[in-house]
N, CA, C and O atoms as CSV, one atom per row, in Angstrom:
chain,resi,resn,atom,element,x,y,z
A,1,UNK,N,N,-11.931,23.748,-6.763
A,1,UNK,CA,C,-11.018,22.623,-6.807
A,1,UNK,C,C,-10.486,22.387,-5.395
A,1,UNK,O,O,-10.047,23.218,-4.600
A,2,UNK,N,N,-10.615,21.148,-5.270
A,2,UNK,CA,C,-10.061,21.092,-3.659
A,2,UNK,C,C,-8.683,20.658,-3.534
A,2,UNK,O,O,-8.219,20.150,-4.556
A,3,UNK,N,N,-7.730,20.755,-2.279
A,3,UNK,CA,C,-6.363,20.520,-2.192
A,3,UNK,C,C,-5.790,19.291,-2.661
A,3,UNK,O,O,-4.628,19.235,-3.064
A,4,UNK,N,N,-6.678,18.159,-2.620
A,4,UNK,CA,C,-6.128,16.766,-3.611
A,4,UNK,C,C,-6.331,17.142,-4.794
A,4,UNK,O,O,-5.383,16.903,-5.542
A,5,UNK,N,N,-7.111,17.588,-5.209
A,5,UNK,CA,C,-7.235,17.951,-6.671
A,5,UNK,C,C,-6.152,18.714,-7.016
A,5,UNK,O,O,-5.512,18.481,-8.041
A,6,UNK,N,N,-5.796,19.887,-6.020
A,6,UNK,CA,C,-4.599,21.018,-6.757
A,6,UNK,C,C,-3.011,20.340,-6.587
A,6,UNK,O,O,-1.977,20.646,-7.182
A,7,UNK,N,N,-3.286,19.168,-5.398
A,7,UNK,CA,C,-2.117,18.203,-4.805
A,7,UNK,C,C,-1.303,17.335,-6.408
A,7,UNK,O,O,-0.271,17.503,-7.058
A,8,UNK,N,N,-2.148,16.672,-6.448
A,8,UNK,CA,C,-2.430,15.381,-7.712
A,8,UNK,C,C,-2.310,16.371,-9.397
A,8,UNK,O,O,-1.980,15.758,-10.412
A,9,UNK,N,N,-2.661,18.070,-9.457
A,9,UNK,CA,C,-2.391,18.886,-10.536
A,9,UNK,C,C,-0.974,19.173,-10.538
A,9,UNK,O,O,-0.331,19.048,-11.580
A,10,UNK,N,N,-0.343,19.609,-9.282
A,10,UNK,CA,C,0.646,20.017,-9.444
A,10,UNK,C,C,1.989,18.816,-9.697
A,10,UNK,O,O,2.983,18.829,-10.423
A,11,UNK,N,N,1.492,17.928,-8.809
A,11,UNK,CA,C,2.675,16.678,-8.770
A,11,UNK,C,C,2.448,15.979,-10.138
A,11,UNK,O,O,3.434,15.441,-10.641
A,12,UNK,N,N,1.223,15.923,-10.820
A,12,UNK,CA,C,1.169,15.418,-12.462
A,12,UNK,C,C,1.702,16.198,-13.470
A,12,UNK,O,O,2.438,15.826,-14.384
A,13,UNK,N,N,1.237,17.414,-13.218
A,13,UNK,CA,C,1.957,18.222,-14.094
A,13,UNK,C,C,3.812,18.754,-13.833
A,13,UNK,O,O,4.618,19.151,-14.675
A,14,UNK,N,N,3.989,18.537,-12.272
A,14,UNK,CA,C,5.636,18.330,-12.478
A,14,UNK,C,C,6.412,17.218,-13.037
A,14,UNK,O,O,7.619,17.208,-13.277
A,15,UNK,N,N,5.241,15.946,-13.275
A,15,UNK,CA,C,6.253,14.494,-13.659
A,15,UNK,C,C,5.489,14.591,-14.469
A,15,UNK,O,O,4.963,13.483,-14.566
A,16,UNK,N,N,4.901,15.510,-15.423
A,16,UNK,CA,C,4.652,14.999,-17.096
A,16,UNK,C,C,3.070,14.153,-17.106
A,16,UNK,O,O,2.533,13.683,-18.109
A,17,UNK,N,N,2.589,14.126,-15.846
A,17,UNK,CA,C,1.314,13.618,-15.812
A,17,UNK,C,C,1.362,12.140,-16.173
A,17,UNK,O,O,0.634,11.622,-17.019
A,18,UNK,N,N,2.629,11.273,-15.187
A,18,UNK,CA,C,2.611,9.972,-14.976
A,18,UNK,C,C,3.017,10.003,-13.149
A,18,UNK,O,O,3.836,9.241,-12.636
A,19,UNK,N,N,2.475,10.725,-12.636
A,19,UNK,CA,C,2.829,10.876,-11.374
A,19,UNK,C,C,2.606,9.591,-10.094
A,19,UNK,O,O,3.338,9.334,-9.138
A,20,UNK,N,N,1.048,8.820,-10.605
A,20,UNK,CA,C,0.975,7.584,-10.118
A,20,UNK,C,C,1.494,6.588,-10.420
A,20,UNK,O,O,1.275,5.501,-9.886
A,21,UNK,N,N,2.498,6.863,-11.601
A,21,UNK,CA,C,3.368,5.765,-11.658
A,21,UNK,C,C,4.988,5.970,-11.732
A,21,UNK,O,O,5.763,5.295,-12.411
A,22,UNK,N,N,5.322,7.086,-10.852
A,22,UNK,CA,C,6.641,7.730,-10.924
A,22,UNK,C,C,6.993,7.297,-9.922
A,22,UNK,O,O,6.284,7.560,-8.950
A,23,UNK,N,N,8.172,6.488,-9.713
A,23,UNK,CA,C,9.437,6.207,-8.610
A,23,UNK,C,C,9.748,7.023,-7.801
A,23,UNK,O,O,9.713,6.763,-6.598
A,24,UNK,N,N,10.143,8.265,-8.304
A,24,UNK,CA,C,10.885,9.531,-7.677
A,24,UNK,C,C,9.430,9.648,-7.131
A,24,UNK,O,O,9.503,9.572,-5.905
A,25,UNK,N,N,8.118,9.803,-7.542
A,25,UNK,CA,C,7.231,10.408,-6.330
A,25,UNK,C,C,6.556,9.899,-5.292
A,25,UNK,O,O,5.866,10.481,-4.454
A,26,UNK,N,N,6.946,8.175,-5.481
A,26,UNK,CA,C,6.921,7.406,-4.648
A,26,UNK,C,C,7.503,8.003,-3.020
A,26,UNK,O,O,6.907,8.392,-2.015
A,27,UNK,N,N,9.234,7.804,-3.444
A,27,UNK,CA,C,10.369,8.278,-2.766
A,27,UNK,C,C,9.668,9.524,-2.282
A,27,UNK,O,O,9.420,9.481,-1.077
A,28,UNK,N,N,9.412,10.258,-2.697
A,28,UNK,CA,C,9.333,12.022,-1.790
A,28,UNK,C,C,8.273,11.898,-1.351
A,28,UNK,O,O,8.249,12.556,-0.312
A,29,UNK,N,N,6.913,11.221,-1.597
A,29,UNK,CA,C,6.035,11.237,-0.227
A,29,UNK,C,C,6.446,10.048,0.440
A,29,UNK,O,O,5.403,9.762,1.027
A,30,UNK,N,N,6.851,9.613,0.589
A,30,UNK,CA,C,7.806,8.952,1.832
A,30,UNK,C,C,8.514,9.582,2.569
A,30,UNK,O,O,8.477,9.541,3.798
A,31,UNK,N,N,9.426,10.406,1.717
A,31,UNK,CA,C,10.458,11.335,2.326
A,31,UNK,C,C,9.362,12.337,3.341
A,31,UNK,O,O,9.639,12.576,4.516
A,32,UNK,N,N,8.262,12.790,2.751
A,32,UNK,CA,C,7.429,13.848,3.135
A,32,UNK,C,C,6.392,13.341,4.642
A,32,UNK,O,O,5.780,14.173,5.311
A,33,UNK,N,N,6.389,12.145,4.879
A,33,UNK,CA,C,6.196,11.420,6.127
A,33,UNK,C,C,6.708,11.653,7.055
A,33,UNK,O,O,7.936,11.713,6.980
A,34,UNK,N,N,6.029,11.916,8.464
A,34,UNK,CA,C,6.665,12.172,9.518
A,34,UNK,C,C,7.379,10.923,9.806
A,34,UNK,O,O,8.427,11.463,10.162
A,35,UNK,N,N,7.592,9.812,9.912
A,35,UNK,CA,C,8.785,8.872,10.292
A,35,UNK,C,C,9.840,8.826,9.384
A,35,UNK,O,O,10.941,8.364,9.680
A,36,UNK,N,N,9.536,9.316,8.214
A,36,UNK,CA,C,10.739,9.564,7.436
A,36,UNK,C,C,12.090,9.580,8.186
A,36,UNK,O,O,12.263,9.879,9.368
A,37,UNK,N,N,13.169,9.141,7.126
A,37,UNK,CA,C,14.750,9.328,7.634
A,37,UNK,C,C,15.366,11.128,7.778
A,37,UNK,O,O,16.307,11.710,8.317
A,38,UNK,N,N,14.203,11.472,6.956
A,38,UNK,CA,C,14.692,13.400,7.126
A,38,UNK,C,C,14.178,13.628,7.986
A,38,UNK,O,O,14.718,14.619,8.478
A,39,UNK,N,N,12.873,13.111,8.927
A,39,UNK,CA,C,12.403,13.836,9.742
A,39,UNK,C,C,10.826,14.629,9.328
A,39,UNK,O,O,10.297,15.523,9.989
A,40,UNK,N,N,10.281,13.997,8.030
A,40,UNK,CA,C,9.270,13.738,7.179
A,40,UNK,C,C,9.421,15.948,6.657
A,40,UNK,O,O,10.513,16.487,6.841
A,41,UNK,N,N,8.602,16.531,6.266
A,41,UNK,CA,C,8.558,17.913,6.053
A,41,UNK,C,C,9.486,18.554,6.948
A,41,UNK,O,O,10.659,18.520,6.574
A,42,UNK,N,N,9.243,19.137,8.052
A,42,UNK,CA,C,9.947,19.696,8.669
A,42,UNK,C,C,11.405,19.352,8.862
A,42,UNK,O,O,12.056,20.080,9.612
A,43,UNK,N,N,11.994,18.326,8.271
A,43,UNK,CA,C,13.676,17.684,8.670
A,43,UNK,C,C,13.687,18.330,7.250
A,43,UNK,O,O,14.665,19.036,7.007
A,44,UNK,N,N,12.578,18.168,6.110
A,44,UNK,CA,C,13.486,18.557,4.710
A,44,UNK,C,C,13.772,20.334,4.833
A,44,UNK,O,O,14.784,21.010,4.653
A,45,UNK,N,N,12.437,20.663,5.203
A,45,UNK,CA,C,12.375,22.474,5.253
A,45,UNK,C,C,14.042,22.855,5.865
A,45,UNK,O,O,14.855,23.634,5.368
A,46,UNK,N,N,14.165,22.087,6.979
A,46,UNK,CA,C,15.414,22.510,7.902
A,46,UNK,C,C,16.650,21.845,7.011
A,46,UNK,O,O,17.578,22.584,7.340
A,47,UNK,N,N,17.165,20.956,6.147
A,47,UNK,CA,C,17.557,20.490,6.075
A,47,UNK,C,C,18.104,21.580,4.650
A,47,UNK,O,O,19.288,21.404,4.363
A,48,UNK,N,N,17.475,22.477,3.916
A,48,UNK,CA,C,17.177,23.365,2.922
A,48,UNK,C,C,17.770,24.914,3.730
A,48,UNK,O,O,18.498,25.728,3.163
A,49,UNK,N,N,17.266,25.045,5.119
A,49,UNK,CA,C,17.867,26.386,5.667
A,49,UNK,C,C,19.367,26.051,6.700
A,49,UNK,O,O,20.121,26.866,7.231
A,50,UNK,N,N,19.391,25.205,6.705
A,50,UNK,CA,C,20.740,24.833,7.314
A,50,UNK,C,C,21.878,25.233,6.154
A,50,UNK,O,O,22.844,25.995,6.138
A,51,UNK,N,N,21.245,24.300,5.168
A,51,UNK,CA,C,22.323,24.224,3.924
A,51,UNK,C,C,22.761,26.134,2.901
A,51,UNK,O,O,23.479,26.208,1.904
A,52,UNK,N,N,22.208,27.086,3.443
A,52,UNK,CA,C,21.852,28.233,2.562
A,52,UNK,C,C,20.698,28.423,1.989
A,52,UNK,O,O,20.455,29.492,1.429
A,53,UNK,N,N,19.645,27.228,2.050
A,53,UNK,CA,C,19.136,28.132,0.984
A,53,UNK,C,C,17.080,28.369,1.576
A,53,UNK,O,O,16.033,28.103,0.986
A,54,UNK,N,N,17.364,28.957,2.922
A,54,UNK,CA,C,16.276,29.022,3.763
A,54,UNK,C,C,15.239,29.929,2.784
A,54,UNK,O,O,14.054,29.642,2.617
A,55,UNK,N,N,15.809,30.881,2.277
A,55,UNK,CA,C,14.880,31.955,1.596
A,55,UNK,C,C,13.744,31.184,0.680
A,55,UNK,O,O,12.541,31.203,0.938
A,56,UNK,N,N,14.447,30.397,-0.611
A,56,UNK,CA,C,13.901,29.497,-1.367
A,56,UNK,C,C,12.714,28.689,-0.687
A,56,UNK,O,O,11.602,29.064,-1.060
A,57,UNK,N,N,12.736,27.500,0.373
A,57,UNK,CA,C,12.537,26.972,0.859
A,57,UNK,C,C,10.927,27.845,1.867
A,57,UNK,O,O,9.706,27.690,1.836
A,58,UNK,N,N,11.768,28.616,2.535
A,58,UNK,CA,C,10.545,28.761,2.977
A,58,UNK,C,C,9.626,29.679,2.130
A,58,UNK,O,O,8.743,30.288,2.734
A,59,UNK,N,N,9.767,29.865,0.565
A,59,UNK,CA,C,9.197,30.428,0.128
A,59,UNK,C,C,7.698,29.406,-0.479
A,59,UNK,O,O,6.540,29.633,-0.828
A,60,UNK,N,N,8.318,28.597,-0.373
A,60,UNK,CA,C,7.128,27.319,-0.562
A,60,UNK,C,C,6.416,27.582,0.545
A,60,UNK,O,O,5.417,28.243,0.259
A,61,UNK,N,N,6.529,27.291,1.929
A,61,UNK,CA,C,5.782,26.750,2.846
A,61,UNK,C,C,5.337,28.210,3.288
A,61,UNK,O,O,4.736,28.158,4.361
A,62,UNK,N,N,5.456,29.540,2.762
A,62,UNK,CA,C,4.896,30.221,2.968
A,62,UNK,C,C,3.640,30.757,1.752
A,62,UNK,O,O,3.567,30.172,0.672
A,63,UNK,N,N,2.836,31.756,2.050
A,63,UNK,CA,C,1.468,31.522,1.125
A,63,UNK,C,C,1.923,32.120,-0.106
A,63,UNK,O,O,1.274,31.896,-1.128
A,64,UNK,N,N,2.935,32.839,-0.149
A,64,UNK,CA,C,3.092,34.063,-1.202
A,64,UNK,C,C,3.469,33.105,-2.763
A,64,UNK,O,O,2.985,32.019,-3.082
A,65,UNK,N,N,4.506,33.964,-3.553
A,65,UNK,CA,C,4.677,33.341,-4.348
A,65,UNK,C,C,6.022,32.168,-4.334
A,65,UNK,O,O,6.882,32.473,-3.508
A,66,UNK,N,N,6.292,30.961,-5.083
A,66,UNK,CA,C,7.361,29.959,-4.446
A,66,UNK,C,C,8.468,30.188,-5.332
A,66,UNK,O,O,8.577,29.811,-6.499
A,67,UNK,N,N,9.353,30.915,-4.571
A,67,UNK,CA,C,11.013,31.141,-5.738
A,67,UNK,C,C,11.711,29.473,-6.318
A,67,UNK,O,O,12.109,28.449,-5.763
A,68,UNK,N,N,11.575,29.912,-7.573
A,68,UNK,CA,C,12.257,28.506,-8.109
A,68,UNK,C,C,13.856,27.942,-7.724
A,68,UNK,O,O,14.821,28.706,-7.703
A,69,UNK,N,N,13.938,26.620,-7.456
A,69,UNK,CA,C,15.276,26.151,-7.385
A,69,UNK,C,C,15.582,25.415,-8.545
A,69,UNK,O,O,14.703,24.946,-9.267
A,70,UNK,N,N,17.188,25.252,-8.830
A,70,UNK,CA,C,17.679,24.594,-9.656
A,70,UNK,C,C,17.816,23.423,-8.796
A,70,UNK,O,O,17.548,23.245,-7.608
A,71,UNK,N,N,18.438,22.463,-9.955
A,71,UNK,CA,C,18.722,20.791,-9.738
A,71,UNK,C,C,20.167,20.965,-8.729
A,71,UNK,O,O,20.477,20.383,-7.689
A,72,UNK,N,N,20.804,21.916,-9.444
A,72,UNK,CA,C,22.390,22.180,-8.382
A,72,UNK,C,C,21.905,22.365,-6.656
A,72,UNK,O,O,22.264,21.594,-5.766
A,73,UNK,N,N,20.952,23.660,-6.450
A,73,UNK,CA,C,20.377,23.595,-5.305
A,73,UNK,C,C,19.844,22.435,-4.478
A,73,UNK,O,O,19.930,22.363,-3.253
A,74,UNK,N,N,19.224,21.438,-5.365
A,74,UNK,CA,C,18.158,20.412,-5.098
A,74,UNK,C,C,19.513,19.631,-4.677
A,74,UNK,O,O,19.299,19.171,-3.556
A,75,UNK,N,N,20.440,19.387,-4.981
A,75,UNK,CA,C,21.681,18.586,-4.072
A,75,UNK,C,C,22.025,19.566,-3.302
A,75,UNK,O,O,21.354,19.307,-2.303
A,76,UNK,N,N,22.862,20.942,-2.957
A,76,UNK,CA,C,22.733,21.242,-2.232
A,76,UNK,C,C,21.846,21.204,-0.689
A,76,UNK,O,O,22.049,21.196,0.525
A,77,UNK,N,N,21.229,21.195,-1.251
A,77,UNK,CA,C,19.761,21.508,0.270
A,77,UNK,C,C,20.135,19.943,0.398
A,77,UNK,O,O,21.326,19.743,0.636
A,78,UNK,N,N,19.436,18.968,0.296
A,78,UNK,CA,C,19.276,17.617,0.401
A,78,UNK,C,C,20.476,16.608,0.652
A,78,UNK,O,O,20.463,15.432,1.014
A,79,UNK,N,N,21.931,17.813,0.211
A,79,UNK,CA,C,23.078,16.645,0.180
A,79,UNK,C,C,23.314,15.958,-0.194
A,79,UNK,O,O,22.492,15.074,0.049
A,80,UNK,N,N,24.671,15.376,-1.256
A,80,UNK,CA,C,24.332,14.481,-2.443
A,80,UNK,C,C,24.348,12.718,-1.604
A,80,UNK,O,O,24.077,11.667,-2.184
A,81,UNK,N,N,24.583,12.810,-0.736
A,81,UNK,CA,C,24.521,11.552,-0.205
A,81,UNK,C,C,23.369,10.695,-0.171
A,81,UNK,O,O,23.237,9.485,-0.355
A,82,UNK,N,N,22.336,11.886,0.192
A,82,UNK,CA,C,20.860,11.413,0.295
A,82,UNK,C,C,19.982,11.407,-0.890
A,82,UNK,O,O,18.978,10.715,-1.056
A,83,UNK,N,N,20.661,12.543,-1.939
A,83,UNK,CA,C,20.266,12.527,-2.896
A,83,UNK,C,C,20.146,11.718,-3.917
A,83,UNK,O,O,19.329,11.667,-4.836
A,84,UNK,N,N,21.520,10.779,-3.502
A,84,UNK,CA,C,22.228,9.253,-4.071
A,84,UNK,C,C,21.080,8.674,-3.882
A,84,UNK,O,O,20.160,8.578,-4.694
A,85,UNK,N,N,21.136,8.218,-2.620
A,85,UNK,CA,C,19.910,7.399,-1.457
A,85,UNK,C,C,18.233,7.190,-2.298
A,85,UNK,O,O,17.493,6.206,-2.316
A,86,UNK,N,N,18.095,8.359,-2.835
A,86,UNK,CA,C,16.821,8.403,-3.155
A,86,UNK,C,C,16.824,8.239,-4.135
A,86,UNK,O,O,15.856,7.555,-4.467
A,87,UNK,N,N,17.873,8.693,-5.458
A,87,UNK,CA,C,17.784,8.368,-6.537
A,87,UNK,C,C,17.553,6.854,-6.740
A,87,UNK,O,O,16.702,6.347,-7.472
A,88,UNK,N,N,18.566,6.144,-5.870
A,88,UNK,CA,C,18.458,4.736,-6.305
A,88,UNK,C,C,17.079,4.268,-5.608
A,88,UNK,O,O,16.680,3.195,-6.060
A,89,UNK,N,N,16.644,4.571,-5.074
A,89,UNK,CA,C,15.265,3.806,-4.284
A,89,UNK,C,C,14.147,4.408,-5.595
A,89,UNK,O,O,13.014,3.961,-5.769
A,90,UNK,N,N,14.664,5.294,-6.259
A,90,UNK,CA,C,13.520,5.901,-7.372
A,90,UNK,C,C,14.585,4.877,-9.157
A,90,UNK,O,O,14.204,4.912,-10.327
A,91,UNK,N,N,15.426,4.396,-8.785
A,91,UNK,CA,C,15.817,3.972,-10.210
A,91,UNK,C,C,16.203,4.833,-11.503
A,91,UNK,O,O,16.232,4.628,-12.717
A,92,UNK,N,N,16.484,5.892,-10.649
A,92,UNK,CA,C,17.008,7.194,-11.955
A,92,UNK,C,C,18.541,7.583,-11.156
A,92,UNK,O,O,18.837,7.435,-9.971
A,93,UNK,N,N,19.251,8.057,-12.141
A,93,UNK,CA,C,20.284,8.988,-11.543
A,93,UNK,C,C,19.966,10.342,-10.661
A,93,UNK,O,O,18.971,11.065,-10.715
A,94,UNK,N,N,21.270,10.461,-9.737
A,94,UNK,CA,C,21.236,11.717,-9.210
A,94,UNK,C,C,21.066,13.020,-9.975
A,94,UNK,O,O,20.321,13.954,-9.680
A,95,UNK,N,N,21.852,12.919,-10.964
A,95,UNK,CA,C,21.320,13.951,-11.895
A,95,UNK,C,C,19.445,14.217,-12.176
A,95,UNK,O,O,18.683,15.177,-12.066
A,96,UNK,N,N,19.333,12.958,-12.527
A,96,UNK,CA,C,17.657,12.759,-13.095
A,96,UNK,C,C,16.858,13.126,-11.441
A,96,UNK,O,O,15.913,13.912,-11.361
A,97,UNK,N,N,17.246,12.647,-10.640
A,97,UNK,CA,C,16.196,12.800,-9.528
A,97,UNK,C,C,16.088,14.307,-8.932
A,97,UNK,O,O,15.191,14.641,-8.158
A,98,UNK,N,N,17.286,15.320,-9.468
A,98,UNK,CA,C,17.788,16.385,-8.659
A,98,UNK,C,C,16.974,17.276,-9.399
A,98,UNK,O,O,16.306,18.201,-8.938
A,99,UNK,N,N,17.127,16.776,-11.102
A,99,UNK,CA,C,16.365,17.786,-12.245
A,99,UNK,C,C,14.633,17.734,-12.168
A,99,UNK,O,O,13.874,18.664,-12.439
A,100,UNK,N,N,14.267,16.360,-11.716
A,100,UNK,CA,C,12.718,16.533,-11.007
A,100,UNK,C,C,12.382,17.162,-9.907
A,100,UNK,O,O,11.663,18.158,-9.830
A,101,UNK,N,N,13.135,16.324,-8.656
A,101,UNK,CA,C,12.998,17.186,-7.673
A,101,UNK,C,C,12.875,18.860,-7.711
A,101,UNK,O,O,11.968,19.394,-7.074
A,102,UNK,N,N,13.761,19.609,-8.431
A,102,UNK,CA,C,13.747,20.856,-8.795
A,102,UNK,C,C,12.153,21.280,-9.370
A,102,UNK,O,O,11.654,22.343,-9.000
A,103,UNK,N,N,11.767,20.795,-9.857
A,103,UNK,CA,C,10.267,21.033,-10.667
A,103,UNK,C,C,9.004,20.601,-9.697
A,103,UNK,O,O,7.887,21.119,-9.688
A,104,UNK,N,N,9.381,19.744,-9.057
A,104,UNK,CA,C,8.280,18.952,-8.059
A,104,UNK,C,C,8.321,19.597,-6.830
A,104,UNK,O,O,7.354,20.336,-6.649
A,105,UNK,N,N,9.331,19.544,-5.706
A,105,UNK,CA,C,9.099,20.129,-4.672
A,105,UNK,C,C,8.442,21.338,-4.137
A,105,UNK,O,O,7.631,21.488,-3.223
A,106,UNK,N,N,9.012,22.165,-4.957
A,106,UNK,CA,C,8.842,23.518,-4.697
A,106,UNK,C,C,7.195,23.743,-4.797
A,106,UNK,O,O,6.512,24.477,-4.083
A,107,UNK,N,N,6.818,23.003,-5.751
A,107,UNK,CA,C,4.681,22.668,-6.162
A,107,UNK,C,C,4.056,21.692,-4.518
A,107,UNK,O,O,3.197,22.014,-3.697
A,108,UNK,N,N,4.799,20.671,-4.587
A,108,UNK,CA,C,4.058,19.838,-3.396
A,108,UNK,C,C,4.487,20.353,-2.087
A,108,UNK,O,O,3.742,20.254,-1.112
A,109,UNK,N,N,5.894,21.013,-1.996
A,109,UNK,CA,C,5.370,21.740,-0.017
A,109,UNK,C,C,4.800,22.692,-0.432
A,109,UNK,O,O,3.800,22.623,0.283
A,110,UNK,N,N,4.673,23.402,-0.938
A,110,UNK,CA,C,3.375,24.783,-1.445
A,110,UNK,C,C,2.592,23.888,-1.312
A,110,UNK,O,O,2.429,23.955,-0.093
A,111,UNK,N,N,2.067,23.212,-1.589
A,111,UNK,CA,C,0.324,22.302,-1.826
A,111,UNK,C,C,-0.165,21.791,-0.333
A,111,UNK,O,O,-1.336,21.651,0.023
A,112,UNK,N,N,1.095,21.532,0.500
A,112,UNK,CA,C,1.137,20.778,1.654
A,112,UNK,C,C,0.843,21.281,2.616
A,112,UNK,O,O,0.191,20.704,3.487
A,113,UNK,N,N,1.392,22.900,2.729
A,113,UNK,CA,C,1.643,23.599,4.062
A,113,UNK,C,C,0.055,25.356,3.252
A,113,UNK,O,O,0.185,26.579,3.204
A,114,UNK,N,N,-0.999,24.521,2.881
A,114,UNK,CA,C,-1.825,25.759,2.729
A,114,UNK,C,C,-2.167,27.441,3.303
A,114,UNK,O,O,-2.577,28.506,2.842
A,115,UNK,N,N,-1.664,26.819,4.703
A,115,UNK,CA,C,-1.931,27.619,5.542
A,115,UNK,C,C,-0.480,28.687,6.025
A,115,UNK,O,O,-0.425,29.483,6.962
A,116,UNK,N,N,0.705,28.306,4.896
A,116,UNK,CA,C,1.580,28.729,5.411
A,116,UNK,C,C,2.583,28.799,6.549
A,116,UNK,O,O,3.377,29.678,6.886
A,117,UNK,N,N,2.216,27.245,7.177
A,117,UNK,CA,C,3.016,26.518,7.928
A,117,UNK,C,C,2.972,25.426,8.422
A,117,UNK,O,O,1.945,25.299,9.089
A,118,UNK,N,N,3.685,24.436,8.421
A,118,UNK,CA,C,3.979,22.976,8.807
A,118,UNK,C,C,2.855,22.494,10.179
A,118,UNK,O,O,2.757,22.905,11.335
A,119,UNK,N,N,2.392,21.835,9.689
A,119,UNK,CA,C,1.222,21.268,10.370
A,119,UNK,C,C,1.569,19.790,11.298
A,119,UNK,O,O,2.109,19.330,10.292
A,120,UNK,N,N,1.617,19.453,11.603
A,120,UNK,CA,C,1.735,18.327,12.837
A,120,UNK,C,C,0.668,17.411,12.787
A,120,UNK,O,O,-0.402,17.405,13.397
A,121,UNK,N,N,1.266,16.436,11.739
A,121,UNK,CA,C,-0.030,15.687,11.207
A,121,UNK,C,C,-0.815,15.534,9.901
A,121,UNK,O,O,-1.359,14.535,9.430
A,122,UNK,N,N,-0.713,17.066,9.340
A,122,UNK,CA,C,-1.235,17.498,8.506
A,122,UNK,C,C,-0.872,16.714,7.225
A,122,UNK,O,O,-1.750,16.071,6.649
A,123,UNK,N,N,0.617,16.753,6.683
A,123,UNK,CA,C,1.089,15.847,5.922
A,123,UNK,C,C,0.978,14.501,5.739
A,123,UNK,O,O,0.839,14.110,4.580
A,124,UNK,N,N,1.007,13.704,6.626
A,124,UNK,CA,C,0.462,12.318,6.885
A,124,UNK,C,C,-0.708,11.904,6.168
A,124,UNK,O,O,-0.980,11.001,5.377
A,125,UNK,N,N,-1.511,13.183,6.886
A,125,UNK,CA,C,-3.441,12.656,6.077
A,125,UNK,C,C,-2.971,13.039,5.022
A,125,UNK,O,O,-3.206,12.155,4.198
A,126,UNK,N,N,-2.384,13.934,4.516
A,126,UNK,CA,C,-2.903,14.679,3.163
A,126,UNK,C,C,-1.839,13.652,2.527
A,126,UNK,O,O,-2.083,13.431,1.341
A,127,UNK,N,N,-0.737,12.985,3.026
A,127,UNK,CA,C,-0.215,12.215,1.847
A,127,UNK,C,C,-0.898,10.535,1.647
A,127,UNK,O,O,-0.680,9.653,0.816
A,128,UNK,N,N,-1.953,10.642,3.042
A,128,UNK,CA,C,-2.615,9.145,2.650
A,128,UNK,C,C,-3.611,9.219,1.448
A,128,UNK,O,O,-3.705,8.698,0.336
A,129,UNK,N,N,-4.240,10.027,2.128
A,129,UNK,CA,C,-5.831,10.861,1.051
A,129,UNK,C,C,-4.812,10.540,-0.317
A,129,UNK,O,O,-5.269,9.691,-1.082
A,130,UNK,N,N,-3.626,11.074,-0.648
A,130,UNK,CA,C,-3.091,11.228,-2.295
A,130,UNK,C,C,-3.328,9.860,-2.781
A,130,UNK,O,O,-4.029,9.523,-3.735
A,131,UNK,N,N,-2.482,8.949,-1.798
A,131,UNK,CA,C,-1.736,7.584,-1.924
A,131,UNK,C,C,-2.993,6.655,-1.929
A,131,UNK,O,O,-2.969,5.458,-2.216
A,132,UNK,N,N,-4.266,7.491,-1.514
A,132,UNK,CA,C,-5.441,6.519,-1.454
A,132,UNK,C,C,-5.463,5.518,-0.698
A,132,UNK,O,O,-5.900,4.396,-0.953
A,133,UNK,N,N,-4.867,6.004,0.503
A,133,UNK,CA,C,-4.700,4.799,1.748
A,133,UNK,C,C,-5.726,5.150,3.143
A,133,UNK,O,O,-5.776,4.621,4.253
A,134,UNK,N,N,-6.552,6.364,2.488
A,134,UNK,CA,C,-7.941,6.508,3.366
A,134,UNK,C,C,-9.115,6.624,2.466
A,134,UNK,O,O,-10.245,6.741,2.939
């Protein structure tokens, strides 16, 4: 199985397997873009160890196994301001976007960073290839 394949498994099976037509996953590969307003991957990773909760976080982008976060965390790390921000650009509540996010992230930077670290570039292709924009 190749990395779009395990990309497109994990992000379907975190949104219930309507993932090409989910708002919220619109929003986070956007967010996951290097011009992004976070600073695309690397502004969110930092944005997660600033806030407390580096361990979690880089447990994704490292190869091992990925420690789960709650929805409480998922505002934490992200800040409810932005968390606002995105909810409404996804059309769900903060609550609703925080309780996905919790299930989704932690699967797609694991999927993203294979190699066990943030790539320069890497995200871009791999979120066009998803988005089918190559």
């Amino acid at each position: 199985m190749g990395l779009m394949d395990q990309l497109g498994q994990a992000v379907g099976g975190a949104m219930g397997g309507q993932a090409g037509q989910n708002p919220l996953l619109q929003a986070v590969t956007s967010l996951l873009g290097q011009n992004s307003s976070v600073g695309g991957l690397a502004g969110i990773v930092q944005a997660f160890q600033k806030n407390g909760l580096g361990d979690i976080v880089n447990s994704w982008v490292s190869t091992g196994k990925n420690l789960p976060i709650t929805p409480d965390q998922i505002k934490q790390g992200l800040g409810s301001d932005f968390l606002s921000q995105l909810a409404g650009k996804a059309g769900v509540s903060p609550d609703a976007a925080s309780a996905q996010l919790s299930s989704l992230l932690p699967d797609v930077i694991d999927k993203v960073t294979p190699n066990g670290k943030i790539e320069a570039g890497g995200v871009d292709q791999l979120l066009k290839m998803f988005q089918g924009k190559m």
